[in-house]
matplotlib code that plots the C-alpha trace (Angstrom):
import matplotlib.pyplot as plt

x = [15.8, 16.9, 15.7, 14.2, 11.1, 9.8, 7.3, 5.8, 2.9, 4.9, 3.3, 4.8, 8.3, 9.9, 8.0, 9.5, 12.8, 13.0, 11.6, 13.9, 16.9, 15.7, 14.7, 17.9, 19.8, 17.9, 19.1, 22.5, 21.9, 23.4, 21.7, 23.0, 21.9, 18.2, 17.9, 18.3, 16.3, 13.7, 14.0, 13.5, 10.5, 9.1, 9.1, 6.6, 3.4, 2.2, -1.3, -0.1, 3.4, 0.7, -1.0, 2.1, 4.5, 0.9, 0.1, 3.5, 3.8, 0.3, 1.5, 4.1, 2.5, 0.0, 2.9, 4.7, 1.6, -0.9, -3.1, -3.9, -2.8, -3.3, -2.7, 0.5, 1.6, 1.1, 3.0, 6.2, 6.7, 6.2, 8.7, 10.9, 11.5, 12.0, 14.4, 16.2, 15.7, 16.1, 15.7, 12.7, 9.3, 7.1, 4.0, 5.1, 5.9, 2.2, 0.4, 1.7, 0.6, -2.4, -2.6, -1.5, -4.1, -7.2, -7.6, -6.3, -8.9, -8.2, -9.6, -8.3, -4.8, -2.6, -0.8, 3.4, 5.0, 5.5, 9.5, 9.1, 6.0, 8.7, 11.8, 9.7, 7.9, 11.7, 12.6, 9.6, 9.8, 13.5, 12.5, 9.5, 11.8, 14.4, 16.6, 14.6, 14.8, 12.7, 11.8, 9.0, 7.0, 6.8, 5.7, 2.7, 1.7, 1.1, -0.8, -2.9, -3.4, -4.5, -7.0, -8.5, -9.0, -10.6, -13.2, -14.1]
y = [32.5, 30.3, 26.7, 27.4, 28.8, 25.5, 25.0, 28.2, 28.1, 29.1, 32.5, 33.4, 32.5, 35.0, 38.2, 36.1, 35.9, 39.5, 40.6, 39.0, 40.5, 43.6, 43.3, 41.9, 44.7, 47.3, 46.1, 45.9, 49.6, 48.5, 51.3, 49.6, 46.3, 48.0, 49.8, 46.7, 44.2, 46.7, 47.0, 43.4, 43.0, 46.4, 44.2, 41.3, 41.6, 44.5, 43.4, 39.7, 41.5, 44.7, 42.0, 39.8, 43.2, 44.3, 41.2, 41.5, 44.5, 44.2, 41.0, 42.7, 45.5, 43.7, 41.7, 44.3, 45.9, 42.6, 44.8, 46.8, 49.2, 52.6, 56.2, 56.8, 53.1, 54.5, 57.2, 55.7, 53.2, 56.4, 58.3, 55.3, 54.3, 57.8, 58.3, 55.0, 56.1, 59.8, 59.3, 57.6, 59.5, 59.9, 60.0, 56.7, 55.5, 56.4, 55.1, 51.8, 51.5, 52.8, 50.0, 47.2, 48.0, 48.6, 52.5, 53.6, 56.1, 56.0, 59.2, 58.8, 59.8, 57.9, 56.1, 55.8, 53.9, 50.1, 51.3, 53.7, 51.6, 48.2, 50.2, 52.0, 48.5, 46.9, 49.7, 50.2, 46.1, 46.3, 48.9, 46.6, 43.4, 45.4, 42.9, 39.5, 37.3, 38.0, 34.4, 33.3, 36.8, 35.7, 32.6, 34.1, 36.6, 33.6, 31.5, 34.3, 35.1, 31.4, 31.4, 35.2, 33.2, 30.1, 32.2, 34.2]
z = [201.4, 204.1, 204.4, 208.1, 206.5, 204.5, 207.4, 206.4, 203.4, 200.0, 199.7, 203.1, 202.7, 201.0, 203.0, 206.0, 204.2, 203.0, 206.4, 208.7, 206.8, 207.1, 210.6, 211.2, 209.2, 211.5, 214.2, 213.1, 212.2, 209.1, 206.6, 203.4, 203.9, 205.4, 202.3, 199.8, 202.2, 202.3, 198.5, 198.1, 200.8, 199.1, 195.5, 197.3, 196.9, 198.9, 200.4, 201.6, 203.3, 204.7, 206.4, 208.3, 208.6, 210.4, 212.3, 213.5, 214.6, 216.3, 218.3, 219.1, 220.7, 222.6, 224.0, 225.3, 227.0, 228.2, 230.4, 227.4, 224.6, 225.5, 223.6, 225.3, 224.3, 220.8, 221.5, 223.0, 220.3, 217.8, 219.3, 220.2, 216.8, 215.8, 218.8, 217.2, 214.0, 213.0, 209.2, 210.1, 208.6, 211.6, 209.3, 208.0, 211.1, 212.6, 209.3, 209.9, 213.6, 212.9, 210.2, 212.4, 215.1, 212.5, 213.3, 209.5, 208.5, 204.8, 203.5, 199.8, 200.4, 198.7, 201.9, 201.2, 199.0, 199.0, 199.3, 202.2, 204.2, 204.1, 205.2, 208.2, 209.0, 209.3, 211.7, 214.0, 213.8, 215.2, 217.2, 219.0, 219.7, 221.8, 221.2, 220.8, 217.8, 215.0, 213.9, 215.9, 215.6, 211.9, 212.9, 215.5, 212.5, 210.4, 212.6, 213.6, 209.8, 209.5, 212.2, 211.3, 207.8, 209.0, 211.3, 208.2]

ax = plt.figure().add_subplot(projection="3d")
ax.plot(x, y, z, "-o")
ax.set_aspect("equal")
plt.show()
């Protein structure tokens, strides 16, 4: 864990930690280093790094399309990150968007494993930035955490 995430609460630091080096890893397309950093993130406590991989990729979205998310939005950054990614699951890939923008009908399937759900998030992540740092989306997830919490 580096010392640049102190300002975040204790909890958050090491799904911050794990996920940046797997975010950065996927965009090294460095498959060894993915595969362990998503080992490691996949080992934190699944609900708490569901909700900032998913606030995260959420912000993400709705930055990269202001006037509004549509179904072919969707759509490209499905088949982008699969495009990016060819080992990527597109199930997996799906579930998790669907997850970040609250459409997840659960219908008693088990969903994918902590393993598969924290390698997929890293990628569709990478995939997202095009580029950009990584840092201060886990900084927006966080505040926007903190404020969904407060209103609640």
């Amino acid at each position: 864990m580096t010392d640049s995430w102190r300002h975040l609460p204790a909890p958050a630091r090491p799904i911050a930690a794990a996920a940046t080096s797997a975010v950065a890893a996927a965009q090294a397309h460095d498959t060894a280093a993915l595969d362990e950093a998503a080992a490691t993130l996949a080992a934190l406590d699944p609900a708490q790094t569901g909700l900032v991989l998913g606030t995260a990729v959420r912000l993400l979205l709705e930055d990269g399309h202001p006037d509004g998310l549509t179904a072919d939005d969707v759509r490209a950054a499905l088949t982008g990150c699969v495009r990016s990614w060819p080992q990527a699951d597109p199930q997996v890939v799906l579930w998790l968007l669907a997850g970040a923008l609250g459409v997840l009908e659960e219908d008693g399937t088990p969903g994918p494993k902590p393993g598969a759900l924290a390698w997929h998030a890293a990628v569709l992540i990478a995939d997202l930035l095009a580029g950009r740092p990584v840092a201060p989306w886990w900084t927006a997830a966080l505040g926007e955490i903190e404020r969904s919490q407060l209103n609640d």
